[in-house]
C-alpha positions as CSV (number, residue, x, y, z in Angstrom):
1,X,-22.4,5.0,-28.5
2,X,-24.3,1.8,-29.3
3,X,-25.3,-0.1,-25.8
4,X,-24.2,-4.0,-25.5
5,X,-26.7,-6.0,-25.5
6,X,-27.2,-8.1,-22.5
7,X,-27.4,-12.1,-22.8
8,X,-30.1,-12.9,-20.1
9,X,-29.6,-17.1,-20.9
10,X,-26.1,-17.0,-20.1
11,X,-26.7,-14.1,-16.7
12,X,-29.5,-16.9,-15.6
13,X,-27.4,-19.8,-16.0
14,X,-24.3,-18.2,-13.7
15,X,-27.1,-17.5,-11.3
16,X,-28.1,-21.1,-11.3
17,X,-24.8,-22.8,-11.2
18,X,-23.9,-20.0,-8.2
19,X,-27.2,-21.5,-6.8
20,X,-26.0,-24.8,-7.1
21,X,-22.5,-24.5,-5.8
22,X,-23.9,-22.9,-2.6
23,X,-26.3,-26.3,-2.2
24,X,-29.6,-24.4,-3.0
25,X,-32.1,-25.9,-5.3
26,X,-33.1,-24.6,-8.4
27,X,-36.5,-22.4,-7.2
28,X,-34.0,-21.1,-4.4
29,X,-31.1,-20.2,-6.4
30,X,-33.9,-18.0,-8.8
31,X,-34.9,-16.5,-5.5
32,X,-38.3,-17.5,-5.6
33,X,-37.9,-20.6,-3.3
34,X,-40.9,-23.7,-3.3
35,X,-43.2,-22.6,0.3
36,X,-41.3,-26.6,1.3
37,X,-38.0,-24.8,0.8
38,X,-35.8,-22.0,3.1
39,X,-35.8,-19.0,2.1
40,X,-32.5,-18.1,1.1
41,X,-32.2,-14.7,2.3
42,X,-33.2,-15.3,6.6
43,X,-32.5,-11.6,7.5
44,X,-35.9,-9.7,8.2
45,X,-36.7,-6.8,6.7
46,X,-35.0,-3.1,7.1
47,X,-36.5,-0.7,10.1
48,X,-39.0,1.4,8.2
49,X,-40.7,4.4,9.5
50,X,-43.2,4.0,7.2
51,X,-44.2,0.5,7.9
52,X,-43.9,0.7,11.0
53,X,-46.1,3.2,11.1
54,X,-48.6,1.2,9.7
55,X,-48.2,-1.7,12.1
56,X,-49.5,1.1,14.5
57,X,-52.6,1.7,12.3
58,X,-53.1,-1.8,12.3
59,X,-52.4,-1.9,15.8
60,X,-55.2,0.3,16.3
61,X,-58.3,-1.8,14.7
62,X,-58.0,-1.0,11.1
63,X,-58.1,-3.2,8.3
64,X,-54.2,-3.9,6.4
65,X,-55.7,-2.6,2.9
66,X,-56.8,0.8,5.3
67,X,-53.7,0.9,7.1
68,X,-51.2,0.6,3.8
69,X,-53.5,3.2,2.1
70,X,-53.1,5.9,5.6
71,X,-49.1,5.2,5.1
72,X,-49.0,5.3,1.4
73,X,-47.4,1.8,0.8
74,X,-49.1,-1.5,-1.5
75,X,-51.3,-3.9,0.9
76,X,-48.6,-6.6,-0.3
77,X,-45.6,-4.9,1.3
78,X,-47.0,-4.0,4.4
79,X,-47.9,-7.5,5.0
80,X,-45.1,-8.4,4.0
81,X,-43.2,-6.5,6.6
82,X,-45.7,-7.7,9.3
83,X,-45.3,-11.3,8.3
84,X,-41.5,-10.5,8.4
85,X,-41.2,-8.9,11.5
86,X,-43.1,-11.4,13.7
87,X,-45.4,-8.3,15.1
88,X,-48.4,-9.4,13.8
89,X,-50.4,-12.8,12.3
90,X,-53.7,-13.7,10.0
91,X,-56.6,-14.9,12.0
92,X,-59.2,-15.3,9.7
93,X,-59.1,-12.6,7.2
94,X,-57.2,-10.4,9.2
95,X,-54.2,-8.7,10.4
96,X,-53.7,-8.9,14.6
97,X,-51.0,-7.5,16.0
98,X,-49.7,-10.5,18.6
99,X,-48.7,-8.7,21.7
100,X,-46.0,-6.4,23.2
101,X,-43.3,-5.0,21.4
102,X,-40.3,-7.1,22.0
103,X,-37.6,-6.7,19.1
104,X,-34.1,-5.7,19.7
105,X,-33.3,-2.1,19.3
106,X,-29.8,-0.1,18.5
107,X,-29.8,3.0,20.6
108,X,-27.4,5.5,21.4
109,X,-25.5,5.8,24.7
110,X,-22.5,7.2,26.2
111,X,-20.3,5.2,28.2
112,X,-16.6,5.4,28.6
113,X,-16.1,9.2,27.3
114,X,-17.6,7.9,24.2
115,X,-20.9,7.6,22.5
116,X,-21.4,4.5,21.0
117,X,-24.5,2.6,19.4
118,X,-25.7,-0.6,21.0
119,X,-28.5,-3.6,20.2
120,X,-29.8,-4.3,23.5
121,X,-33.1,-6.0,24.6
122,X,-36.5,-4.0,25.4
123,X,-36.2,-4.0,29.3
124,X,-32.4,-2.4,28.5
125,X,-33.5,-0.1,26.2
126,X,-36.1,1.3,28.6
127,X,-33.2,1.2,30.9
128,X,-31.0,3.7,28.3
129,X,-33.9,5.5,27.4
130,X,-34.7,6.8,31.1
131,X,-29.7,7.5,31.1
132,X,-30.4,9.8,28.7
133,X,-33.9,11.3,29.7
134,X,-31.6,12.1,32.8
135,X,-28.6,13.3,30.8
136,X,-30.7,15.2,28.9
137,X,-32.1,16.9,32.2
138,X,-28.4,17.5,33.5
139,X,-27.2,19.4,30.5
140,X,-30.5,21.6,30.3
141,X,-30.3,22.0,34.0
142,X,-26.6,21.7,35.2
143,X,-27.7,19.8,38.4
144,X,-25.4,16.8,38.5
145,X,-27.9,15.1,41.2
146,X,-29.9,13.9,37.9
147,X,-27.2,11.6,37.3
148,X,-26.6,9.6,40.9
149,X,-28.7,7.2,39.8
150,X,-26.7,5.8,37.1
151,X,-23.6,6.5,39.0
152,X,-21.5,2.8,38.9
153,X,-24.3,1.1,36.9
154,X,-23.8,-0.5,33.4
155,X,-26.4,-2.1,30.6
156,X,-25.9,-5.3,28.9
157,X,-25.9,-5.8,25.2
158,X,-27.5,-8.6,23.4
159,X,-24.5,-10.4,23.2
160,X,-24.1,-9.7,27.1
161,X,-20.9,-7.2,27.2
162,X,-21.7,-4.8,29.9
163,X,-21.5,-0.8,29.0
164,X,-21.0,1.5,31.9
165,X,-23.2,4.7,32.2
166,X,-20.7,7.8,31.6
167,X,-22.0,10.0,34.4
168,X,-18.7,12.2,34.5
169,X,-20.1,16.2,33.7
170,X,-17.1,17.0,31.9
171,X,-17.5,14.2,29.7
172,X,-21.2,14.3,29.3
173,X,-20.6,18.2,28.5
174,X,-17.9,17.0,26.1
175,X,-20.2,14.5,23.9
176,X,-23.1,17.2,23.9
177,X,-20.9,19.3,22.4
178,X,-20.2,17.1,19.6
179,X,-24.1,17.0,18.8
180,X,-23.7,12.8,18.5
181,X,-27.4,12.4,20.0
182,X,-30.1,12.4,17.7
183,X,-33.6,11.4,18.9
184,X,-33.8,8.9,15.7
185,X,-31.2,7.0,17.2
186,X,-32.7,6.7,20.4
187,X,-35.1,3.9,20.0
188,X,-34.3,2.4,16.6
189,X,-35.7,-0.6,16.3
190,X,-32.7,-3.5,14.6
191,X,-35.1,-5.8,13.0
C-alpha cells in the first residue's frame, strides 16, 4: 500500500489561520513565540521524577550540566523545567535554587468513607501527610487513640472547600482494604 503523501504548505497555513482566528501572531501561532510575545501554552511543565530529581542535585551545589548528566536528561530540558517551575533562577552563570518548596501538591486522603485526591497548599499537605502517617499507624496497630487528633477536623483545598478527616475505623479499615493508598500519591507535586 502506497502512503499519501503529506502537503506540509497547506498543514502550515491551517496552523496559521487557526493562529490567527484565536488572535495570536504569526511567531505564536508557529509555537515559537517572539521573547516580547506570551507564550501561548501558560501551563508549566508535567511533575517529573526525574527532573525533579535533578532540581535536588542542583539543590545540593552542583552545576546544571552535572546535575542533568547524574539524572540522565539534556542540560536544556532540565533548565527548562527549572525556569518553568519557578524553583530555581540564573545568577551569573548559574543555576540557584530560590528558597523553600512552595508548589501545590495533589495528595491522597480519605474523608467522607471515600478516598479522594486533592490540590492543597504546602502547610495542608504537611497537614495530610501527618492524617495518614496516623492512619497508617492505626491500621498496623489497631489503636484507634492514633486518630483523636483528627477527630472533627477538616483540610482546605486550594480552591478553599473544606475535606473532613474520615477517622471512623470501620471506614478507614474499609478503604485499606481497597488498596487506594499508594505512597506516589502522597506528596505529588501539581505543577
Amino acid at each position: 500500500m502506497r502512503r499519501r503523501s503529506r502537503d506540509y504548505r497547506a498543514e502550515y497555513a491551517r496552523r496559521i489561520a487557526r493562529g490567527f482566528t484565536r488572535g495570536l501572531s504569526r511567531s505564536q501561532a508557529r509555537g515559537h513565540p517572539r521573547p516580547s510575545e506570551t507564550p501561548v501554552r501558560l501551563k508549566g511543565p508535567a511533575f517529573s521524577r526525574q527532573l525533579e530529581a535533578g532540581l535536588r542535585v542542583v539543590q545540593s551545589g552542583k552545576t546544571l550540566a552535572a546535575a542533568a548528566r547524574s539524572v540522565h536528561v539534556s542540560p536544556e530540558r532540565l533548565r527548562h523545567y527549572l525556569a518553568a517551575s519557578g524553583m530555581a533562577e540564573r545568577r551569573g552563570r548559574r543555576w540557584v535554587v530560590t528558597g523553600p518548596d512552595k508548589r501545590s501538591r495533589r495528595m491522597l486522603l480519605y474523608s467522607r468513607g471515600g478516598a479522594i485526591t486533592i490540590t492543597v497548599n504546602l502547610d495542608n499537605a504537611e497537614q495530610i501527610g501527618a492524617y495518614m502517617a496516623s492512619v497508617r499507624a492505626f491500621l498496623g496497630s489497631n489503636d484507634p487513640s492514633y486518630l483523636d487528633f483528627f477527630d472533627g477536623q477538616s483540610v482546605a483545598d486550594v480552591t478553599g472547600k473544606k475535606h473532613p478527616f474520615e477517622t471512623d475505623p470501620n471506614a478507614l479499615y474499609r478503604l485499606a482494604d481497597t488498596g487506594s493508598e499508594n505512597f506516589e500519591d502522597v506528596y505529588k507535586i501539581a505543577i
